[in-house]
mmCIF file of the N, C-alpha and C atoms, coordinates in Angstrom:
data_MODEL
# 
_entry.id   MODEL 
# 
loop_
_atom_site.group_PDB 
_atom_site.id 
_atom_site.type_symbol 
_atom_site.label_atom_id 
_atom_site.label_alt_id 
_atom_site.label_comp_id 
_atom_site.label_asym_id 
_atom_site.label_entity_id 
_atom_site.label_seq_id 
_atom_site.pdbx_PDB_ins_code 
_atom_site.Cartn_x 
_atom_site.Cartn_y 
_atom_site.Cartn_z 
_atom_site.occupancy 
_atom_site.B_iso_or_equiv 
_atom_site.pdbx_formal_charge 
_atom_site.auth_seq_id 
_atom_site.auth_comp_id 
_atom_site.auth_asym_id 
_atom_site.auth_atom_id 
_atom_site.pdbx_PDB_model_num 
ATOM 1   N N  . UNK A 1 1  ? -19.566 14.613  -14.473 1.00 0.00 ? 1  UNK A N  1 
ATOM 2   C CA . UNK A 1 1  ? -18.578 14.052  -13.573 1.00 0.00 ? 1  UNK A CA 1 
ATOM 3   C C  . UNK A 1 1  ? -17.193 14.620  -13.882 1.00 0.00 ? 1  UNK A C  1 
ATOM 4   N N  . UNK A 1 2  ? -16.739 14.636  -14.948 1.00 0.00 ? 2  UNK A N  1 
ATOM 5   C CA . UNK A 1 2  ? -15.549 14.976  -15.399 1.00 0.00 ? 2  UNK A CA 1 
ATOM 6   C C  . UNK A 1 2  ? -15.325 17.230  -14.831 1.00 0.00 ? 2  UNK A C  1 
ATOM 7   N N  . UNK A 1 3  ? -16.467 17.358  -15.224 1.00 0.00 ? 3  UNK A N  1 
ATOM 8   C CA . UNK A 1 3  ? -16.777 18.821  -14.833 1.00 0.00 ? 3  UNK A CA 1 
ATOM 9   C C  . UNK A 1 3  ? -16.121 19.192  -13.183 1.00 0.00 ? 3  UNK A C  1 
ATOM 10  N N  . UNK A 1 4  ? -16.730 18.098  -12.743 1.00 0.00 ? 4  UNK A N  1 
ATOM 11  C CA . UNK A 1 4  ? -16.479 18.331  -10.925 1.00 0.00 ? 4  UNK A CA 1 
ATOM 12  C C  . UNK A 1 4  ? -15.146 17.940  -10.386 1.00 0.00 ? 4  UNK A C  1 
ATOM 13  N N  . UNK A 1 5  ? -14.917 17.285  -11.381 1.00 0.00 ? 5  UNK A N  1 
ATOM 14  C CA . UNK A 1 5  ? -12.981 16.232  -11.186 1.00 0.00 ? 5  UNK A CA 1 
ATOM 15  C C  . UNK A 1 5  ? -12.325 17.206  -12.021 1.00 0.00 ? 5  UNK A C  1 
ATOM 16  N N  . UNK A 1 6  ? -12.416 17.998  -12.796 1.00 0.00 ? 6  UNK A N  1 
ATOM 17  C CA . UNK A 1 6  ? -11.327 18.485  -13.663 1.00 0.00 ? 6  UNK A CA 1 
ATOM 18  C C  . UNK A 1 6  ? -10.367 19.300  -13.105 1.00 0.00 ? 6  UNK A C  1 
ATOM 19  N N  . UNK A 1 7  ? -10.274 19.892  -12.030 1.00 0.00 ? 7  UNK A N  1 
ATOM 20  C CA . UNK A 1 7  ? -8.779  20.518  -11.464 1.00 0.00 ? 7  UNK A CA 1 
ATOM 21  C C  . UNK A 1 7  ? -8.302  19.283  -10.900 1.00 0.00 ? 7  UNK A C  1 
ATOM 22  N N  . UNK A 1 8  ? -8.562  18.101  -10.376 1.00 0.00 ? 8  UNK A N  1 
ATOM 23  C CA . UNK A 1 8  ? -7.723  16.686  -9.687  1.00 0.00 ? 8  UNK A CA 1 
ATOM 24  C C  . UNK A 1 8  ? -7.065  16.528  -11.353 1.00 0.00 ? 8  UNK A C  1 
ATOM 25  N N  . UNK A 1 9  ? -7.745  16.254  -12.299 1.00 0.00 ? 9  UNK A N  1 
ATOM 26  C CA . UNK A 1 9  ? -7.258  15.810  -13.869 1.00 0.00 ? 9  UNK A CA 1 
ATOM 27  C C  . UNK A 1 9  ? -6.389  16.728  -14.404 1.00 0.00 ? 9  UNK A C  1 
ATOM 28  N N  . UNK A 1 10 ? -6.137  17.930  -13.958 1.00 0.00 ? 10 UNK A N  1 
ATOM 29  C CA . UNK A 1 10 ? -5.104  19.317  -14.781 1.00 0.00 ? 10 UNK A CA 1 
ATOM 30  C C  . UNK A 1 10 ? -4.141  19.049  -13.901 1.00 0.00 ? 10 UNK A C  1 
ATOM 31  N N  . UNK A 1 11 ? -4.402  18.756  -12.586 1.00 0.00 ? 11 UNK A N  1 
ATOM 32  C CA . UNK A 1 11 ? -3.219  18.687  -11.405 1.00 0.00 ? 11 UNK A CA 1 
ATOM 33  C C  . UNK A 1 11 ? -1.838  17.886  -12.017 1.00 0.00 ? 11 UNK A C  1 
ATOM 34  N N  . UNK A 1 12 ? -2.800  16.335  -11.969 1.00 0.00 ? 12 UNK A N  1 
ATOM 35  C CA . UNK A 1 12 ? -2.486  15.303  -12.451 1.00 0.00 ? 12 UNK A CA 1 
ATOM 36  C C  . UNK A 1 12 ? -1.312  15.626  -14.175 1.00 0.00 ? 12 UNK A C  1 
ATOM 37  N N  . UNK A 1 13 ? -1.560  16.149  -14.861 1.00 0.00 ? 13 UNK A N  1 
ATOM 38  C CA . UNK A 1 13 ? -0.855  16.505  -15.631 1.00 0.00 ? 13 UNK A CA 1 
ATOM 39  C C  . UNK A 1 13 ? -0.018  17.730  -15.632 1.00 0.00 ? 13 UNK A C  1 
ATOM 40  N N  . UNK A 1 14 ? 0.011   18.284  -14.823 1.00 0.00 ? 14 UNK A N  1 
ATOM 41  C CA . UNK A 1 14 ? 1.072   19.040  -14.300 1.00 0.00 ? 14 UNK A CA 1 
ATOM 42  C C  . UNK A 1 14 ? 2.044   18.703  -13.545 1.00 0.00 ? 14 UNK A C  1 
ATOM 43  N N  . UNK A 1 15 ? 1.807   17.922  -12.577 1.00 0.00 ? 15 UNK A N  1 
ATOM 44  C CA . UNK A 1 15 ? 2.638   17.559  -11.708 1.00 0.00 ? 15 UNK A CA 1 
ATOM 45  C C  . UNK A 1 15 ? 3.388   15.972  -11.695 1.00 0.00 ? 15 UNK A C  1 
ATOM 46  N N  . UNK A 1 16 ? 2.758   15.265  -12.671 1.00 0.00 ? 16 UNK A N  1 
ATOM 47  C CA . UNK A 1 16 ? 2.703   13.598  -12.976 1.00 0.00 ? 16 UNK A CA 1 
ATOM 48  C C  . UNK A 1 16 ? 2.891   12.911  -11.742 1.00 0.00 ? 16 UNK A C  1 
ATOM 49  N N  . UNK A 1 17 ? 1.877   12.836  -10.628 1.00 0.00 ? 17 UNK A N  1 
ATOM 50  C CA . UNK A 1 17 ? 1.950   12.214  -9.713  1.00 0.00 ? 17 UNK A CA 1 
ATOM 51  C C  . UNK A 1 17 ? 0.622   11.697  -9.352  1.00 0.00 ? 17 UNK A C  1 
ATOM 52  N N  . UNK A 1 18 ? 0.803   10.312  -8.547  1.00 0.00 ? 18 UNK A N  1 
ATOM 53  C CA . UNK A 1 18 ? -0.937  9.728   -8.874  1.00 0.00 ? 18 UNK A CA 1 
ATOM 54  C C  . UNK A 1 18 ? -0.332  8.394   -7.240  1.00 0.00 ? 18 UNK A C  1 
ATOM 55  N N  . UNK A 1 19 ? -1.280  8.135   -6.829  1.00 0.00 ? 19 UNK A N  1 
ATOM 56  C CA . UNK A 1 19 ? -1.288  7.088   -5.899  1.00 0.00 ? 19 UNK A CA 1 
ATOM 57  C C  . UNK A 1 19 ? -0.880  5.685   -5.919  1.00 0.00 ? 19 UNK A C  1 
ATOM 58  N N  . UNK A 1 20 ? -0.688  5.384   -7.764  1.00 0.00 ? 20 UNK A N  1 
ATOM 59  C CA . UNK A 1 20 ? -0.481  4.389   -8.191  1.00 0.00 ? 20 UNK A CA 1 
ATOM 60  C C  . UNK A 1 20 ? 0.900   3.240   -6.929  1.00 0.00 ? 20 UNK A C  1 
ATOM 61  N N  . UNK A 1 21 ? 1.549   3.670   -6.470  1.00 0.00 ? 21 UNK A N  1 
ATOM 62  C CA . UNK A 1 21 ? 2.564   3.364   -5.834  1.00 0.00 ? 21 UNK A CA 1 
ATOM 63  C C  . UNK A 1 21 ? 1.859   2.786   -4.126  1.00 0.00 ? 21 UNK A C  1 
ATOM 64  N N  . UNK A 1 22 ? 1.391   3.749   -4.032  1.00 0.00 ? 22 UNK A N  1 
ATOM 65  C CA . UNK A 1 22 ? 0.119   3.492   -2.371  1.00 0.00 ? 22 UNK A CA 1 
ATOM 66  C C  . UNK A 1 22 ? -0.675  2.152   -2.620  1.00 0.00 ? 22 UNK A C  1 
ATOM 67  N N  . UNK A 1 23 ? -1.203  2.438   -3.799  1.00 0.00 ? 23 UNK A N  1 
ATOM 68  C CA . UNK A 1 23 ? -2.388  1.226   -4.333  1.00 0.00 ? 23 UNK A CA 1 
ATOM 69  C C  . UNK A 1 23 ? -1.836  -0.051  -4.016  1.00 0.00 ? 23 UNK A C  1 
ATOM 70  N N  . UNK A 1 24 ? -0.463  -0.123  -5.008  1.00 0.00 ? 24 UNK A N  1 
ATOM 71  C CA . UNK A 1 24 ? 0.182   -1.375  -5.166  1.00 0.00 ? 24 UNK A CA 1 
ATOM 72  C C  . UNK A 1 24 ? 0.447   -2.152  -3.724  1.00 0.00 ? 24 UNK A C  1 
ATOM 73  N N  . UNK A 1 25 ? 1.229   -0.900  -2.545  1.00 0.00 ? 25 UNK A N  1 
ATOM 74  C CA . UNK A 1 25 ? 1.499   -1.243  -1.252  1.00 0.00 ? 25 UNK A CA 1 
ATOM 75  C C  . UNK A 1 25 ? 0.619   -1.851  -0.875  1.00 0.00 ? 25 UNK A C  1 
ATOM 76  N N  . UNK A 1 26 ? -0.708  -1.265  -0.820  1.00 0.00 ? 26 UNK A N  1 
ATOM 77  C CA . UNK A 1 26 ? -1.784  -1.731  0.371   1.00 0.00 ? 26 UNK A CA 1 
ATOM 78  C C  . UNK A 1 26 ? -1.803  -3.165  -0.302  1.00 0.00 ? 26 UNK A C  1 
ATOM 79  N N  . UNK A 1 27 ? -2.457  -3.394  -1.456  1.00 0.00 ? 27 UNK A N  1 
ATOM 80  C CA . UNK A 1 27 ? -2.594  -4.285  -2.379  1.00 0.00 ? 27 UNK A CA 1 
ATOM 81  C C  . UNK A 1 27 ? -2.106  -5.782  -1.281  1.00 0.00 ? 27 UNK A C  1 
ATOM 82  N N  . UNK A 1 28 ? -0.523  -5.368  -1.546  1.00 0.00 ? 28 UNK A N  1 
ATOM 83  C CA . UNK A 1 28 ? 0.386   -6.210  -0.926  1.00 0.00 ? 28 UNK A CA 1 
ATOM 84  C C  . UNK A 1 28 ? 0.110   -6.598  0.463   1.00 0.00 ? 28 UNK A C  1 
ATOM 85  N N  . UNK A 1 29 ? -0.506  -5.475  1.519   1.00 0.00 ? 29 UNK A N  1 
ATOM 86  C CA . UNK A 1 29 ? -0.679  -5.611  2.868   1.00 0.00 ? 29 UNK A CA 1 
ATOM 87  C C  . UNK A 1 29 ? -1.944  -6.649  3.166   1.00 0.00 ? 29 UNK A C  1 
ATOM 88  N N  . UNK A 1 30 ? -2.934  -6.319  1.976   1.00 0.00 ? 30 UNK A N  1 
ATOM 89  C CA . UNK A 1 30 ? -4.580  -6.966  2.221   1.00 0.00 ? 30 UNK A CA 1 
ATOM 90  C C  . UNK A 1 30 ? -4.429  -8.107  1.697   1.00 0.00 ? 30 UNK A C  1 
ATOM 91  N N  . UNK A 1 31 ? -3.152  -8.926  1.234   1.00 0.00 ? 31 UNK A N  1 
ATOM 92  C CA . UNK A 1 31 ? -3.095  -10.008 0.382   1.00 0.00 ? 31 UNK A CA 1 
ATOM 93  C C  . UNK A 1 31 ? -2.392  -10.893 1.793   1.00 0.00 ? 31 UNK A C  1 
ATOM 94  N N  . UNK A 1 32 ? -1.271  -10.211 2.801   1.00 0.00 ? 32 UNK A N  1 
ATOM 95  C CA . UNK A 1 32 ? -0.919  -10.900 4.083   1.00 0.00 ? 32 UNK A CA 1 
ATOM 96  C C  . UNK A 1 32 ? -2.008  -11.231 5.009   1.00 0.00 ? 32 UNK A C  1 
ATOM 97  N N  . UNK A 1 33 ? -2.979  -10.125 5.146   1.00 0.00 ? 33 UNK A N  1 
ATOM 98  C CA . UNK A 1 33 ? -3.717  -9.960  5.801   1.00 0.00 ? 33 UNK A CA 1 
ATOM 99  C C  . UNK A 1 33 ? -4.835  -10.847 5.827   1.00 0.00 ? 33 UNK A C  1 
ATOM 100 N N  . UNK A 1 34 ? -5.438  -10.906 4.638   1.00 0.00 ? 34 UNK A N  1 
ATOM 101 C CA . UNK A 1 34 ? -6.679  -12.172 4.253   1.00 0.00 ? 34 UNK A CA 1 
ATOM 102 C C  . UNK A 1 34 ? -6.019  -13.567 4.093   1.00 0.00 ? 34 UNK A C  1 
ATOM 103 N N  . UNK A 1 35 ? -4.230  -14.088 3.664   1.00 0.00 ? 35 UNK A N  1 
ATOM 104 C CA . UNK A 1 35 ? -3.383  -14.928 3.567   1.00 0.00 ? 35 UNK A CA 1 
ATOM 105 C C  . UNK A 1 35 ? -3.542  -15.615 5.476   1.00 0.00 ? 35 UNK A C  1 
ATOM 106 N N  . UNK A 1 36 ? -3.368  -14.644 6.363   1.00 0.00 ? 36 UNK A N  1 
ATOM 107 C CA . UNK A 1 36 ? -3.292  -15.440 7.681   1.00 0.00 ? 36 UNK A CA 1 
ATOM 108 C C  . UNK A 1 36 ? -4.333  -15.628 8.328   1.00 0.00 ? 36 UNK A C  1 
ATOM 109 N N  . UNK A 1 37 ? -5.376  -15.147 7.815   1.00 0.00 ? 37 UNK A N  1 
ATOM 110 C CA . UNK A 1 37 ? -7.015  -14.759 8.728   1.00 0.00 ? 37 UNK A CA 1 
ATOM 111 C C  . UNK A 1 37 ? -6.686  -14.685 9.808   1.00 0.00 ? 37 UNK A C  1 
ATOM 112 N N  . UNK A 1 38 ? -6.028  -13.430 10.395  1.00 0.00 ? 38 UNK A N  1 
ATOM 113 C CA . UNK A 1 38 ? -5.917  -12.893 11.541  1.00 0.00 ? 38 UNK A CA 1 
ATOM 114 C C  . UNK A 1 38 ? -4.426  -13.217 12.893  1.00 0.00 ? 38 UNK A C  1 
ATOM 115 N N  . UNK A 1 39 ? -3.954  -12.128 13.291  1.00 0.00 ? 39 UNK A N  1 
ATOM 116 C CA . UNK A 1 39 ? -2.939  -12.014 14.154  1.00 0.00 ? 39 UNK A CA 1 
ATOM 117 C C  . UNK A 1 39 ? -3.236  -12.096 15.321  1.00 0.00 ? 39 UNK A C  1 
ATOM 118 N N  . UNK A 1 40 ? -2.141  -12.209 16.354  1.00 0.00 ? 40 UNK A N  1 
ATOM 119 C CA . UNK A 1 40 ? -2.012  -12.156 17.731  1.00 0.00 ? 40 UNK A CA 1 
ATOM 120 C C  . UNK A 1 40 ? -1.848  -10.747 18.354  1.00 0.00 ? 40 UNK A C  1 
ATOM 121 N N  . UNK A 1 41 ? -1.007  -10.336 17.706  1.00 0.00 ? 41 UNK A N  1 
ATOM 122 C CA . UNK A 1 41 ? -0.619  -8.672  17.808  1.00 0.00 ? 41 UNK A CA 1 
ATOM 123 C C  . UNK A 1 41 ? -0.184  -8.177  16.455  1.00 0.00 ? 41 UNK A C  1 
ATOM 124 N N  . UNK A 1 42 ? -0.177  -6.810  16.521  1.00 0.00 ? 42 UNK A N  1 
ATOM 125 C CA . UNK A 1 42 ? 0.390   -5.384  15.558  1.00 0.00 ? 42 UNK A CA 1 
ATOM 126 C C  . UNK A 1 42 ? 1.801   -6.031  15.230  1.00 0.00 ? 42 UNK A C  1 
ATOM 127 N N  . UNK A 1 43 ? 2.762   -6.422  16.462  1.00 0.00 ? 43 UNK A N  1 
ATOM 128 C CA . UNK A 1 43 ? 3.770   -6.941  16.099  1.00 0.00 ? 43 UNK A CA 1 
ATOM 129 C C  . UNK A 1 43 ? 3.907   -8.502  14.730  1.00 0.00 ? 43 UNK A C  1 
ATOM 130 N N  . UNK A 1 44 ? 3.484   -9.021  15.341  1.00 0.00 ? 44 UNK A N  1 
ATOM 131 C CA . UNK A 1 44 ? 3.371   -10.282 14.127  1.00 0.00 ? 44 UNK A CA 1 
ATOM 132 C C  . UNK A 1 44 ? 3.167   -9.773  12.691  1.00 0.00 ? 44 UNK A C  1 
ATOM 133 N N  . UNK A 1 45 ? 1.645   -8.884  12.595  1.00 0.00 ? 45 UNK A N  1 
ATOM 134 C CA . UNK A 1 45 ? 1.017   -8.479  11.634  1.00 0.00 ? 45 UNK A CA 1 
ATOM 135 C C  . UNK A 1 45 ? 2.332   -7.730  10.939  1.00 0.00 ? 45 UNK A C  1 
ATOM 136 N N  . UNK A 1 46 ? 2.771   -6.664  11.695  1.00 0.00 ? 46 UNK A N  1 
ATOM 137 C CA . UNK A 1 46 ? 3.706   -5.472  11.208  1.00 0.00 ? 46 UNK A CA 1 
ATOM 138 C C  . UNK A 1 46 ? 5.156   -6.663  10.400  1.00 0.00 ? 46 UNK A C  1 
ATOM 139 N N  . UNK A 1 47 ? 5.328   -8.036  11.114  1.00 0.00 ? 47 UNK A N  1 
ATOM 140 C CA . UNK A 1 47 ? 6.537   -8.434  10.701  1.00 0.00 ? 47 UNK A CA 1 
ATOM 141 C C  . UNK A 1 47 ? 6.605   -9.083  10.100  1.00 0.00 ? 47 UNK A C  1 
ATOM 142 N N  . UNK A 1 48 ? 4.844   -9.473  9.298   1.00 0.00 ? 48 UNK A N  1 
ATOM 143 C CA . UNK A 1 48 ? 4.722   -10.342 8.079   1.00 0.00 ? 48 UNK A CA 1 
ATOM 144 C C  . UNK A 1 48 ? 4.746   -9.263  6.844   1.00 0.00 ? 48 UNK A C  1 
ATOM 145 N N  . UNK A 1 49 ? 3.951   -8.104  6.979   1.00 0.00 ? 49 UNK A N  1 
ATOM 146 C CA . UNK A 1 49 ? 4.338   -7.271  6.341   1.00 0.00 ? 49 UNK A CA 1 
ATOM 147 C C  . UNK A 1 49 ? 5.500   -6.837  5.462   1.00 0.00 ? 49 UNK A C  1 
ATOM 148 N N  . UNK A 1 50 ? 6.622   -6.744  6.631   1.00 0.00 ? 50 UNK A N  1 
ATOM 149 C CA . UNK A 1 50 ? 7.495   -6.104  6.469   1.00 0.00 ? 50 UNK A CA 1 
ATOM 150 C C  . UNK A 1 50 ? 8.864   -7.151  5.316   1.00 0.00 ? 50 UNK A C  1 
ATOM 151 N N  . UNK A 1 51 ? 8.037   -8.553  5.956   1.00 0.00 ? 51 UNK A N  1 
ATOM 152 C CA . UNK A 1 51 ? 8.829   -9.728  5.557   1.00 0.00 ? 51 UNK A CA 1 
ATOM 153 C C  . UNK A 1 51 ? 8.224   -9.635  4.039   1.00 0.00 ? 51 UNK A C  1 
ATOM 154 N N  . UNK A 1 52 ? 7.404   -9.755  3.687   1.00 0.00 ? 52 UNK A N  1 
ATOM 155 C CA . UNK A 1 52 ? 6.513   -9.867  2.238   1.00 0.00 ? 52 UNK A CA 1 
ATOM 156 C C  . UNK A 1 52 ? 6.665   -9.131  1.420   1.00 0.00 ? 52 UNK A C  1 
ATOM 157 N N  . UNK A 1 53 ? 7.329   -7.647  2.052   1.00 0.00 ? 53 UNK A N  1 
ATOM 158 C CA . UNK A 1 53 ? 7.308   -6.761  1.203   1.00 0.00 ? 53 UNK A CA 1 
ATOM 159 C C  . UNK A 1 53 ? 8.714   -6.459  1.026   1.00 0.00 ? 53 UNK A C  1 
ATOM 160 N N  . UNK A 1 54 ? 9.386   -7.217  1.722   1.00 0.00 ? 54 UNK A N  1 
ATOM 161 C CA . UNK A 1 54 ? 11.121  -7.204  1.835   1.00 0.00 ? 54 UNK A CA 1 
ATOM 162 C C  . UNK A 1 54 ? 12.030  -6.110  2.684   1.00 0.00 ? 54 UNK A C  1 
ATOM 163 N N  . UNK A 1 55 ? 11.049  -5.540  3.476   1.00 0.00 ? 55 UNK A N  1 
ATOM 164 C CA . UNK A 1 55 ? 11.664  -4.897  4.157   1.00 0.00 ? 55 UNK A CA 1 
ATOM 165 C C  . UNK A 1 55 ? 12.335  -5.215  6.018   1.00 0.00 ? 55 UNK A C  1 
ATOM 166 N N  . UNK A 1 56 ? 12.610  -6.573  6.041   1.00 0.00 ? 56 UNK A N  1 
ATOM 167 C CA . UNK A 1 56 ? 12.589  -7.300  7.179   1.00 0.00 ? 56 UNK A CA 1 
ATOM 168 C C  . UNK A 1 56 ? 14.127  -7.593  7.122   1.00 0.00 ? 56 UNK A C  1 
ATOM 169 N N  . UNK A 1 57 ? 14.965  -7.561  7.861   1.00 0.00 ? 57 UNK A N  1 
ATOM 170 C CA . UNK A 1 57 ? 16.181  -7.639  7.822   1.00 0.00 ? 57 UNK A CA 1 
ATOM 171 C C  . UNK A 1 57 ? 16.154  -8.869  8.658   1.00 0.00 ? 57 UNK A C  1 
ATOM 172 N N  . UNK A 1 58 ? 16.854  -10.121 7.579   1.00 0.00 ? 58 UNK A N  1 
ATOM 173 C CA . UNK A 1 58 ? 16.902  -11.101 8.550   1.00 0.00 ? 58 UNK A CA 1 
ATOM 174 C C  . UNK A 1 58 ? 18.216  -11.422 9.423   1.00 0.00 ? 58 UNK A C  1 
ATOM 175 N N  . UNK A 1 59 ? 19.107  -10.787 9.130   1.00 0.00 ? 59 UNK A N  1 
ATOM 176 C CA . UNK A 1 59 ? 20.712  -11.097 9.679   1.00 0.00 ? 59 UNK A CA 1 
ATOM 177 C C  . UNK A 1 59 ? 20.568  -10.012 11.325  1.00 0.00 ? 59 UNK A C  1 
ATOM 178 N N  . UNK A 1 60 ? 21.193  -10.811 12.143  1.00 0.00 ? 60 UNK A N  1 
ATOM 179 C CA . UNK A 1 60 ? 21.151  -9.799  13.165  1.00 0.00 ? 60 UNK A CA 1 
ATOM 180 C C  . UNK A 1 60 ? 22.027  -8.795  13.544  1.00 0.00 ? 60 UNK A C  1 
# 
């Protein structure tokens, strides 16, 4: 296994970059997501998201 992964593993230490940051996001998205069991629209969904993850500007 390691044989067939080993240029992803040399990459990885060359470049020090890894998904770790993506992971955490989704993490956050599937935790709103299973939290409301289900939306009305993309909009709602997108603005609990955005609220949870602090990117929701509440001042107008």
């Amino acid at each position: 296994m390691i044989k067939s992964h080993l240029p992803n593993l040399l990459t990885y230490f060359q470049h020090r970059i890894s998904n770790a940051v993506a992971e955490g996001l989704n993490s956050k998205i599937q935790t709103v997501k299973s939290n409301a069991r289900g939306y009305r629209s993309f909009d709602g969904f997108r603005n609990s998201i955005q609220f949870y993850c602090g990117g929701l500007k509440m001042a107008p």
